[in-house]
PDB file of N, CA, C and O in Angstrom:
ATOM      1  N   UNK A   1     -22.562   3.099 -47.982  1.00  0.00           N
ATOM      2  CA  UNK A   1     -21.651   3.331 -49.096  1.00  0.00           C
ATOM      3  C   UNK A   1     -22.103   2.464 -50.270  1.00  0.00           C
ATOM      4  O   UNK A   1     -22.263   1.268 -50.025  1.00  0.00           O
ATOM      5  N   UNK A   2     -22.352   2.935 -51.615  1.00  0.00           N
ATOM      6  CA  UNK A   2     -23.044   2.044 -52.750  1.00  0.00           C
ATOM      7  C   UNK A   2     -21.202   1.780 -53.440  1.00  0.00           C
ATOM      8  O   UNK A   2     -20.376   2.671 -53.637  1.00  0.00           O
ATOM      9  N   UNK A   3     -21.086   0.785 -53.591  1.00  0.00           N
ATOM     10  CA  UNK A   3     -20.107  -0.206 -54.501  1.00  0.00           C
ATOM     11  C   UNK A   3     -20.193   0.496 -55.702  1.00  0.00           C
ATOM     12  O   UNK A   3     -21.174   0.480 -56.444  1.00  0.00           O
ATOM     13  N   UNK A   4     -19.040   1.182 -55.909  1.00  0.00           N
ATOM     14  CA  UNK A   4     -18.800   1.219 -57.722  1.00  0.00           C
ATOM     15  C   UNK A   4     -17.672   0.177 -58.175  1.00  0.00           C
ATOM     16  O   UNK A   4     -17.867  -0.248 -59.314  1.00  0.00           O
ATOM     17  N   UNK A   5     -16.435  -0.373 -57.477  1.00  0.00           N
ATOM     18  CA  UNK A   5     -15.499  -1.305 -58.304  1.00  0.00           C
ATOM     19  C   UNK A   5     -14.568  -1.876 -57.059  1.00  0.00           C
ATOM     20  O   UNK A   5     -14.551  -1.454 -55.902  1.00  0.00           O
ATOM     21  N   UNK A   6     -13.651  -3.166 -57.743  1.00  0.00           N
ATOM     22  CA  UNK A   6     -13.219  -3.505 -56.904  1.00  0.00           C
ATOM     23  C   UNK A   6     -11.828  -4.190 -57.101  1.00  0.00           C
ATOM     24  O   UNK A   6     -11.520  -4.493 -58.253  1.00  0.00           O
ATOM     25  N   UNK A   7     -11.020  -4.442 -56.154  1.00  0.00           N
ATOM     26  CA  UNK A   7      -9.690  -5.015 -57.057  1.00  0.00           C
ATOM     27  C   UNK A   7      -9.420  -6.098 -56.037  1.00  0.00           C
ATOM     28  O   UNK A   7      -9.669  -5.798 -54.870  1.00  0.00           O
ATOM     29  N   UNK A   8      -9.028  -7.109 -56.245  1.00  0.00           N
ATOM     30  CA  UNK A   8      -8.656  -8.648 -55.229  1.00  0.00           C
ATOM     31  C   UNK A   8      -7.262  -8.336 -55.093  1.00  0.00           C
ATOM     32  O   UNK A   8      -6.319  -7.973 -55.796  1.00  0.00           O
ATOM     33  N   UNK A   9      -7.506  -8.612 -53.964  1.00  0.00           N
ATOM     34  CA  UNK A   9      -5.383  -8.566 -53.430  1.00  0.00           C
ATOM     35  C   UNK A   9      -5.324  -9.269 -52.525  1.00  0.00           C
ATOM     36  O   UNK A   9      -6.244  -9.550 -51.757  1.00  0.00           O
ATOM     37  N   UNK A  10      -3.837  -9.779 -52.493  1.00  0.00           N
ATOM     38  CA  UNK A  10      -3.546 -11.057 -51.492  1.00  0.00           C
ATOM     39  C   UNK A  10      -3.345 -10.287 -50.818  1.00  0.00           C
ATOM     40  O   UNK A  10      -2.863  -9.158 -50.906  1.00  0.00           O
ATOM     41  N   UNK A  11      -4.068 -11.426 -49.372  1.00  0.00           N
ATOM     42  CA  UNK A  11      -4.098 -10.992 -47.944  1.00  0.00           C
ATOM     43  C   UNK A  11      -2.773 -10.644 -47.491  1.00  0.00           C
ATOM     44  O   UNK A  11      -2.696  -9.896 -46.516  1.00  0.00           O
ATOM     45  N   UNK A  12      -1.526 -11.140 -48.140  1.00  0.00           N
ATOM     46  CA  UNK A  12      -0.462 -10.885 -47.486  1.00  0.00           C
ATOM     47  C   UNK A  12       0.000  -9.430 -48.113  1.00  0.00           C
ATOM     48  O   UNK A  12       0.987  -8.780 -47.768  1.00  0.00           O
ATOM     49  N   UNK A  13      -0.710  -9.180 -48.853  1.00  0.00           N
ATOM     50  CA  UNK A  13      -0.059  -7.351 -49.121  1.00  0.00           C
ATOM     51  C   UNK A  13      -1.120  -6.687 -49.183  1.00  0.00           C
ATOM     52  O   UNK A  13      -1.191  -5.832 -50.066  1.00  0.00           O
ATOM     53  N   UNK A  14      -2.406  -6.907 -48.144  1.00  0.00           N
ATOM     54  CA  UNK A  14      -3.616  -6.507 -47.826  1.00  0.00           C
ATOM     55  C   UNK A  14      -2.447  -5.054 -46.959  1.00  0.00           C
ATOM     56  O   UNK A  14      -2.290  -4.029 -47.622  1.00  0.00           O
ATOM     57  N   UNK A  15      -1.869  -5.136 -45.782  1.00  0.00           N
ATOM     58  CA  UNK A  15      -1.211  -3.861 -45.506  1.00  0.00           C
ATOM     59  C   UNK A  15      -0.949  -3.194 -45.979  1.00  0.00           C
ATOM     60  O   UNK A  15      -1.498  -2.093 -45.963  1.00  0.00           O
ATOM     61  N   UNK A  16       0.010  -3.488 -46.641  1.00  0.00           N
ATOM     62  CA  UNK A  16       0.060  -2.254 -47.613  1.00  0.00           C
ATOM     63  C   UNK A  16      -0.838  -1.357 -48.302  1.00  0.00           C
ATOM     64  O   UNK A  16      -0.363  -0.245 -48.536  1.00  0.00           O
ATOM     65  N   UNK A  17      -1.747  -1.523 -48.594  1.00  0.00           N
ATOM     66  CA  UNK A  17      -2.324  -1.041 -49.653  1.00  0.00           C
ATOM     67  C   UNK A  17      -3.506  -0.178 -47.980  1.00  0.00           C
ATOM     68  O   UNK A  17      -3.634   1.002 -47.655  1.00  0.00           O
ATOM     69  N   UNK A  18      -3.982  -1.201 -47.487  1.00  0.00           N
ATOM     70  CA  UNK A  18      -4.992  -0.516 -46.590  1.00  0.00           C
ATOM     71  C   UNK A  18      -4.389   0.587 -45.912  1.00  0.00           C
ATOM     72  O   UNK A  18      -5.299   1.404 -45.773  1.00  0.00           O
ATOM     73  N   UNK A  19      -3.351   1.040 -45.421  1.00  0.00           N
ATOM     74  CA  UNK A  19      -2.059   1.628 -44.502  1.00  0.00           C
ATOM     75  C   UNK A  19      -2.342   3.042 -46.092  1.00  0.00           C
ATOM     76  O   UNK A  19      -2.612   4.219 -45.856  1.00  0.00           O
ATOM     77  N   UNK A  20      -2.245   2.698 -46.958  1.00  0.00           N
ATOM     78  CA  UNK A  20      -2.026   4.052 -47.986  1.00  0.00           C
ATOM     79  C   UNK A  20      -3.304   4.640 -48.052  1.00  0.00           C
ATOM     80  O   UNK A  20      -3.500   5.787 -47.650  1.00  0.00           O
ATOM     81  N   UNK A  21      -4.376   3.774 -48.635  1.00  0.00           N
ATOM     82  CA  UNK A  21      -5.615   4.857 -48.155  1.00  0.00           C
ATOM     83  C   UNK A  21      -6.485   4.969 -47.346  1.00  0.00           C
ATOM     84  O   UNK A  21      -7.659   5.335 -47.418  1.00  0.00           O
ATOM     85  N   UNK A  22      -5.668   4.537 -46.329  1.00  0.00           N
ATOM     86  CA  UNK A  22      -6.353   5.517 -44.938  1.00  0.00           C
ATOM     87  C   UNK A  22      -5.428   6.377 -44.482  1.00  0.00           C
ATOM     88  O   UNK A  22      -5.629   7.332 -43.731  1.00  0.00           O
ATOM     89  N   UNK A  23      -4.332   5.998 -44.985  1.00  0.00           N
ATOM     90  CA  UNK A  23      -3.621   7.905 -45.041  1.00  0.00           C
ATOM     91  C   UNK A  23      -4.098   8.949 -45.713  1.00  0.00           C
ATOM     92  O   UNK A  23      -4.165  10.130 -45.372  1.00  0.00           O
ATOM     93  N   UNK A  24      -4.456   8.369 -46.788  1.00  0.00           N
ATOM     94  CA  UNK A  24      -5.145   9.056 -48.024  1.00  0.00           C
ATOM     95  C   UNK A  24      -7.126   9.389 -47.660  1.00  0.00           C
ATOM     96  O   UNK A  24      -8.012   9.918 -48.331  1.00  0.00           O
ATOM     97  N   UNK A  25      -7.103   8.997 -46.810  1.00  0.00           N
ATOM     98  CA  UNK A  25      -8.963   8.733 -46.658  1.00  0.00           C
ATOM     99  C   UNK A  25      -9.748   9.186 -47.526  1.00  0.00           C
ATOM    100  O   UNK A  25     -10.438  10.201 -47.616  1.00  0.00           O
ATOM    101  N   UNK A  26      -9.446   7.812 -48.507  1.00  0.00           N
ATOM    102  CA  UNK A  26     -10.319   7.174 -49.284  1.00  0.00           C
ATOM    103  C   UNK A  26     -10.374   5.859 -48.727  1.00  0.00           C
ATOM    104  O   UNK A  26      -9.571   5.002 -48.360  1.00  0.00           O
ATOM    105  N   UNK A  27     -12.118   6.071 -48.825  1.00  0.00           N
ATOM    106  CA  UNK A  27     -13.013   5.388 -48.606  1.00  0.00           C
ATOM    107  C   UNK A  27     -12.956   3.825 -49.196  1.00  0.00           C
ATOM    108  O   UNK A  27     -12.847   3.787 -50.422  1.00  0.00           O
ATOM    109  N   UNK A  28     -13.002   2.730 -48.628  1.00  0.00           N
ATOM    110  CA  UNK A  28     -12.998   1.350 -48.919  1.00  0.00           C
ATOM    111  C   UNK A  28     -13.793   0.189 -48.064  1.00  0.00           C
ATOM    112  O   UNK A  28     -13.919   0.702 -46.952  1.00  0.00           O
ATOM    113  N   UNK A  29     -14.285  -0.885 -48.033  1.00  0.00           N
ATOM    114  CA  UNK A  29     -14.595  -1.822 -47.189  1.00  0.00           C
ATOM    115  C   UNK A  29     -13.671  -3.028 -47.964  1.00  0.00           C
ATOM    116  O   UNK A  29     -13.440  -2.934 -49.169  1.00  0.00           O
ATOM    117  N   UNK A  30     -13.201  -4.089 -47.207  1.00  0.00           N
ATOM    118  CA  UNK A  30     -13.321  -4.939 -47.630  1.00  0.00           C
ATOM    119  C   UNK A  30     -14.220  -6.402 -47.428  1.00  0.00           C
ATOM    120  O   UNK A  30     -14.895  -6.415 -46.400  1.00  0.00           O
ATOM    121  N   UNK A  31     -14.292  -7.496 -48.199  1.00  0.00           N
ATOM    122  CA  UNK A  31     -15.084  -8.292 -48.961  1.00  0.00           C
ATOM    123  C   UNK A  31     -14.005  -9.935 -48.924  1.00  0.00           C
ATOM    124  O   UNK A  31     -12.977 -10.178 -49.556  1.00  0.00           O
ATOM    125  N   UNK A  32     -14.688 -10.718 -48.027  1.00  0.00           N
ATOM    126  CA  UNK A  32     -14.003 -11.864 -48.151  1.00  0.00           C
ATOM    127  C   UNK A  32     -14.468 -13.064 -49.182  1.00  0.00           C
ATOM    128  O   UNK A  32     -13.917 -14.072 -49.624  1.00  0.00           O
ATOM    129  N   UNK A  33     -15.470 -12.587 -49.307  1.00  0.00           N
ATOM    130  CA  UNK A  33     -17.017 -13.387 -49.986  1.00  0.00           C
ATOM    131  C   UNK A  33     -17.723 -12.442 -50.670  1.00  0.00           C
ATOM    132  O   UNK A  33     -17.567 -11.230 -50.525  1.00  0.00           O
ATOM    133  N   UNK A  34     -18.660 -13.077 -51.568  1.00  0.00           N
ATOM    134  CA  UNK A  34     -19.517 -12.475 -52.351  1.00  0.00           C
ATOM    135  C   UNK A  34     -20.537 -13.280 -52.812  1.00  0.00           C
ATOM    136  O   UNK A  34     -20.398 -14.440 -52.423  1.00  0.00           O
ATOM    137  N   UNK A  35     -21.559 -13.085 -53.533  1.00  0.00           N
ATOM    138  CA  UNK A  35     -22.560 -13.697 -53.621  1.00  0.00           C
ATOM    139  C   UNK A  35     -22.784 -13.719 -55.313  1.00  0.00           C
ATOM    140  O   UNK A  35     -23.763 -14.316 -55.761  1.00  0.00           O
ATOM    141  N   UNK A  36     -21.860 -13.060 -56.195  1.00  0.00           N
ATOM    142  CA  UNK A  36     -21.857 -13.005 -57.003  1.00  0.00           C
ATOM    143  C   UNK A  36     -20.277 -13.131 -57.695  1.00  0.00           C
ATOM    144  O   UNK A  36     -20.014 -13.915 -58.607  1.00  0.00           O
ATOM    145  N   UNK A  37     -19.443 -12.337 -57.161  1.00  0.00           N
ATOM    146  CA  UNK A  37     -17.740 -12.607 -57.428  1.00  0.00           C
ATOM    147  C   UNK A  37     -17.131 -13.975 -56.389  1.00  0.00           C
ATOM    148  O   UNK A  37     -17.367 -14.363 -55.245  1.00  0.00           O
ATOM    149  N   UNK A  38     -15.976 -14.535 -57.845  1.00  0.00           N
ATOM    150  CA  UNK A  38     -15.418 -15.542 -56.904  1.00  0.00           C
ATOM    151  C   UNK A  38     -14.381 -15.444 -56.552  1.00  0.00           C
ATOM    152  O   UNK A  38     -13.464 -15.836 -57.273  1.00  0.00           O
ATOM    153  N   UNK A  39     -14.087 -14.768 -55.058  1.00  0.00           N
ATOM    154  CA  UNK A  39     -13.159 -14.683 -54.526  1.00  0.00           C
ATOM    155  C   UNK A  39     -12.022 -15.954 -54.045  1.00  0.00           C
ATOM    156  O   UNK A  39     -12.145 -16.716 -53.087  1.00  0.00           O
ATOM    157  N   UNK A  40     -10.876 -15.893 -55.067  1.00  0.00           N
ATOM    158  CA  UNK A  40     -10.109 -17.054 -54.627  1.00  0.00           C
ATOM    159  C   UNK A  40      -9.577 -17.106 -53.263  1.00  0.00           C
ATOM    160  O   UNK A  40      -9.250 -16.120 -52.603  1.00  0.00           O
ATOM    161  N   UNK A  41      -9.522 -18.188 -52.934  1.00  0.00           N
ATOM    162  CA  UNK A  41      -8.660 -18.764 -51.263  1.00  0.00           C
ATOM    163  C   UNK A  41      -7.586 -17.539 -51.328  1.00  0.00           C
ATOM    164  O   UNK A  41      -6.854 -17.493 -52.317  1.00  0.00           O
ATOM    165  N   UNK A  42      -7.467 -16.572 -50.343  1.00  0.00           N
ATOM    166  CA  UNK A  42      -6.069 -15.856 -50.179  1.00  0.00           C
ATOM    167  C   UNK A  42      -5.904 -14.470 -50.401  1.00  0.00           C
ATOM    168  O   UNK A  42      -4.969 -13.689 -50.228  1.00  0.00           O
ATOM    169  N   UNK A  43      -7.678 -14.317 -51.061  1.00  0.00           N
ATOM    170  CA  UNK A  43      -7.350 -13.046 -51.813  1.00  0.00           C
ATOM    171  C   UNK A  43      -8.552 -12.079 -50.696  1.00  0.00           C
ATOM    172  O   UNK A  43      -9.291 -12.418 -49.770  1.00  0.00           O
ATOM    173  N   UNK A  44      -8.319 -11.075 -51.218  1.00  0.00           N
ATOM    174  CA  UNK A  44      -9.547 -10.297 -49.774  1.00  0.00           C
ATOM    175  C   UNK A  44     -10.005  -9.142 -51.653  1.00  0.00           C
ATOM    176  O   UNK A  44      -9.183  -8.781 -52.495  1.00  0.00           O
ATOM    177  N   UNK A  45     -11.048  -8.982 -51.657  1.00  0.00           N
ATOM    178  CA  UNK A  45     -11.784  -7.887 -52.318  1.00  0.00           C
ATOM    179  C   UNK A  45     -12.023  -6.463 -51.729  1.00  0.00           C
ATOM    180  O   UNK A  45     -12.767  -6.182 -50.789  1.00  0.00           O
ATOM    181  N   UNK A  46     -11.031  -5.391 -52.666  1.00  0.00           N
ATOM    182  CA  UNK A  46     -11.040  -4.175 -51.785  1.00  0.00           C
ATOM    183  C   UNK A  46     -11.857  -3.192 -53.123  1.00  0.00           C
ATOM    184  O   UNK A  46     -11.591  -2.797 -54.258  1.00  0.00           O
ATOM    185  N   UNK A  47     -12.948  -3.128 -52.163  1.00  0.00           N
ATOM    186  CA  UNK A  47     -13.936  -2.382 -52.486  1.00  0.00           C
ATOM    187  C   UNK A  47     -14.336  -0.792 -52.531  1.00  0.00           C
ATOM    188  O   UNK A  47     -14.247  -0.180 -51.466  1.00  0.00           O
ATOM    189  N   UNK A  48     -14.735  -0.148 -53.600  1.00  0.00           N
ATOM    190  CA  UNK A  48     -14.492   1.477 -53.500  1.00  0.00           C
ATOM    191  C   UNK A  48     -15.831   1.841 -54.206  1.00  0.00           C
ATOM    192  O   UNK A  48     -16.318   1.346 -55.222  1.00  0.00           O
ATOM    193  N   UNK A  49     -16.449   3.157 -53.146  1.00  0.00           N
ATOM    194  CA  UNK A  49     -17.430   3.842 -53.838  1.00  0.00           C
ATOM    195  C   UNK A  49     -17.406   4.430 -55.170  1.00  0.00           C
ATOM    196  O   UNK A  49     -16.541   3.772 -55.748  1.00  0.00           O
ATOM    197  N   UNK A  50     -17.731   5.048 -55.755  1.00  0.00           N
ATOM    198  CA  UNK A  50     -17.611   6.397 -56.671  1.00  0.00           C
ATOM    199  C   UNK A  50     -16.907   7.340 -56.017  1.00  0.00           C
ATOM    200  O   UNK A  50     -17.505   8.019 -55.182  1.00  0.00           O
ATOM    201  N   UNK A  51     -15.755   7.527 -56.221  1.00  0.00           N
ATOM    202  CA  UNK A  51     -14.398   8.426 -55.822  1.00  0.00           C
ATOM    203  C   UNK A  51     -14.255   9.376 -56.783  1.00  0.00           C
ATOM    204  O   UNK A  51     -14.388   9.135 -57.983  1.00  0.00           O
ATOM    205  N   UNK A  52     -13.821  11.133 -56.031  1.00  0.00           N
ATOM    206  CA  UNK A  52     -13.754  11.977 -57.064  1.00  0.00           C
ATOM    207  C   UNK A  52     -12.504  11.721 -57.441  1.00  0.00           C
ATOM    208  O   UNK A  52     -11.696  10.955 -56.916  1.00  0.00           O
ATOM    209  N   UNK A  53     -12.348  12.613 -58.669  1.00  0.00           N
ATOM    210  CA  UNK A  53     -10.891  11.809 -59.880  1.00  0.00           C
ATOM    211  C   UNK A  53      -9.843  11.770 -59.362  1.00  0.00           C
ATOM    212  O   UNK A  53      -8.967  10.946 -59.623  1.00  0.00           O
ATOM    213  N   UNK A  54      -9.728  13.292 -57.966  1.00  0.00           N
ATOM    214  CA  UNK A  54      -8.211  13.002 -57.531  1.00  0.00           C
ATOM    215  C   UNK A  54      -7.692  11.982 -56.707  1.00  0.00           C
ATOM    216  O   UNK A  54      -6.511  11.849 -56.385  1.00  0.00           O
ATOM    217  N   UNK A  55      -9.067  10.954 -56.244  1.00  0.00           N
ATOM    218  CA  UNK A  55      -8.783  10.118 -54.797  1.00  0.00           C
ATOM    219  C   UNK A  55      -8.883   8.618 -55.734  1.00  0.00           C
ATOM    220  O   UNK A  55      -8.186   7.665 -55.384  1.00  0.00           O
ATOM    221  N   UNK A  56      -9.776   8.511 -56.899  1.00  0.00           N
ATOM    222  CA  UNK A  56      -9.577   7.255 -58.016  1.00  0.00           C
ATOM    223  C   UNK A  56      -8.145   7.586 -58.946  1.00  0.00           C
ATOM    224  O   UNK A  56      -7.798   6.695 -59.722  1.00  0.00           O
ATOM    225  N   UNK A  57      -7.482   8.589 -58.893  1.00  0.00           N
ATOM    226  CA  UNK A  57      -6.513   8.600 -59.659  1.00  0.00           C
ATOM    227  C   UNK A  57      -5.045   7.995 -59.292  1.00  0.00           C
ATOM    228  O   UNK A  57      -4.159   7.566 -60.030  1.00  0.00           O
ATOM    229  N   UNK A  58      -5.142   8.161 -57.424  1.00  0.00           N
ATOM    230  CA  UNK A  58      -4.236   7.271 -56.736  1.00  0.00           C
ATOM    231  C   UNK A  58      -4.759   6.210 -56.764  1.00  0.00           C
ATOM    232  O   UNK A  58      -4.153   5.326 -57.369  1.00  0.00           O
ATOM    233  N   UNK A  59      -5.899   5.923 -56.215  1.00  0.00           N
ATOM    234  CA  UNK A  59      -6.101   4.082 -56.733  1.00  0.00           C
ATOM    235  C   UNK A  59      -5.809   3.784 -57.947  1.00  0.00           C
ATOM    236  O   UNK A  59      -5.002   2.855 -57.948  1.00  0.00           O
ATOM    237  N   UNK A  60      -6.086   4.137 -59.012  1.00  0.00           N
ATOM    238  CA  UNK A  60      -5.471   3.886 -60.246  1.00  0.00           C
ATOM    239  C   UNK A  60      -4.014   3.490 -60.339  1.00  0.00           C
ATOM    240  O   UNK A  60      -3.612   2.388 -60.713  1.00  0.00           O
ATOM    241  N   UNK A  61      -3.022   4.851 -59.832  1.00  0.00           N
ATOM    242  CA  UNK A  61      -1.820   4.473 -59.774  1.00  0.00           C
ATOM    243  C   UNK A  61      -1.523   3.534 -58.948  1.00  0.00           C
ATOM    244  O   UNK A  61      -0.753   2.696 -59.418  1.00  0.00           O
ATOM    245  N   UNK A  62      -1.986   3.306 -57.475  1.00  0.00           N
ATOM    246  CA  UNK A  62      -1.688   2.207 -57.249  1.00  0.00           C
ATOM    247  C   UNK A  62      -1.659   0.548 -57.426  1.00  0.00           C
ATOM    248  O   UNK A  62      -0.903  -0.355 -57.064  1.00  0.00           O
ATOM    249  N   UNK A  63      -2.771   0.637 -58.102  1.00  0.00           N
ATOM    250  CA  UNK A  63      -2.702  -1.055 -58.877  1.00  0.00           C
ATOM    251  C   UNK A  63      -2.234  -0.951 -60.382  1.00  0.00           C
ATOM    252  O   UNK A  63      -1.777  -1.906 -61.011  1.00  0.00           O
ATOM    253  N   UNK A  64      -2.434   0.560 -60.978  1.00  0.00           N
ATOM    254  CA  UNK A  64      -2.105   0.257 -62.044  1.00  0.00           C
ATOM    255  C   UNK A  64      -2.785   0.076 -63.631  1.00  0.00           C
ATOM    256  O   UNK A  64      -2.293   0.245 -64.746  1.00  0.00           O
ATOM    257  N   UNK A  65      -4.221  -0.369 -63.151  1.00  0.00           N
ATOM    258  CA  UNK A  65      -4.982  -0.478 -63.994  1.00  0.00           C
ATOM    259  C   UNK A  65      -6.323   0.128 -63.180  1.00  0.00           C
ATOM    260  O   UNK A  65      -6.187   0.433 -61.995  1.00  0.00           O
ATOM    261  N   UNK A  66      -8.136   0.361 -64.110  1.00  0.00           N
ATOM    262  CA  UNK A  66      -9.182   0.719 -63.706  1.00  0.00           C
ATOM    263  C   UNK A  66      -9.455  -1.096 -62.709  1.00  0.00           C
ATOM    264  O   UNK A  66      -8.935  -2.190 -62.928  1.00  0.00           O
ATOM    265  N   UNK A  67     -10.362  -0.709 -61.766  1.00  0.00           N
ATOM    266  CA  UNK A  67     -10.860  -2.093 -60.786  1.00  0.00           C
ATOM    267  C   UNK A  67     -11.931  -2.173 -61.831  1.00  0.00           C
ATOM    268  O   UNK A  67     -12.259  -1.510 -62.815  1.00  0.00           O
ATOM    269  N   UNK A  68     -12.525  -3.731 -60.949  1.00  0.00           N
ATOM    270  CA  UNK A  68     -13.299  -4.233 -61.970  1.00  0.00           C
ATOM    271  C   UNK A  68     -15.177  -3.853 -61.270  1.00  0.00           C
ATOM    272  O   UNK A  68     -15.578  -3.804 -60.107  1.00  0.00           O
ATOM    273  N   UNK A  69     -15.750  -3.698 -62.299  1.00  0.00           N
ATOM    274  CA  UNK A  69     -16.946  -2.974 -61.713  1.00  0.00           C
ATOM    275  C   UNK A  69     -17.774  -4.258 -60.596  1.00  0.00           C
ATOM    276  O   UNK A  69     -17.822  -5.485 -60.677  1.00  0.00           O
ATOM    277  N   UNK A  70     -18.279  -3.386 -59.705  1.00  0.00           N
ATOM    278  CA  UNK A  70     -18.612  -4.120 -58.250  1.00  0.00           C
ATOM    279  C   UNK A  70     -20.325  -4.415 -59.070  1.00  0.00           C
ATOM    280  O   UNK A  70     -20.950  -3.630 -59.784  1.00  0.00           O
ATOM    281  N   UNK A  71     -20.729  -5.891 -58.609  1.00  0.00           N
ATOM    282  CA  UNK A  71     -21.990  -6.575 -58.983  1.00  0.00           C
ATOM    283  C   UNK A  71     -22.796  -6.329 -57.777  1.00  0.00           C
ATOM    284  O   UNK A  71     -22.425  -6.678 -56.656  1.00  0.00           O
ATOM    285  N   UNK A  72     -24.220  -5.550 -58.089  1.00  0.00           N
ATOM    286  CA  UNK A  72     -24.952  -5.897 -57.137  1.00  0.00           C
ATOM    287  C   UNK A  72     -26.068  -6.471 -57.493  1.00  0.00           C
ATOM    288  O   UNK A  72     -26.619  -6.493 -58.594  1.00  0.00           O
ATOM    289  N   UNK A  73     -26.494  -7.130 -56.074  1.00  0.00           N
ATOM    290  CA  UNK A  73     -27.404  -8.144 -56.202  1.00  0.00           C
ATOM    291  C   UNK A  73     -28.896  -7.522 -55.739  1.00  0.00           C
ATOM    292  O   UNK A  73     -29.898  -8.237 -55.762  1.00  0.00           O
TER     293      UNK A  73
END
């Protein structure tokens, strides 16, 4: 899976969000570390390919805003 963006969320409402799209199956890994992003103490990095518009349009609604573009090394 190639990284297009990503959004940090606390581990404690990491359920939630994982529980919706894998109902939804869209595609994600998550990211405790990085080699380039600094993931604060608490937070987990939830990571998303290039999604067609209708499966990025619920991620959208669900955080609310576009994620932030994924760095590769």
């Amino acid at each position: 899976m190639v990284h297009s963006c990503f959004y940090l969320v606390r581990k404690s409402r990491l359920p939630r969000y994982t529980r919706k799209f894998i109902r939804f199956r869209i595609p994600f890994v998550l990211e405790e570390t990085h080699r380039i992003i600094s993931i604060p103490d608490g937070y987990v990095a939830l990571v998303f390919p290039d999604l067609p518009a209708r499966q990025y349009q619920l991620v959208f609604r669900t955080f609310g805003y576009d994620g932030l573009p994924y760095l590769h090394v």
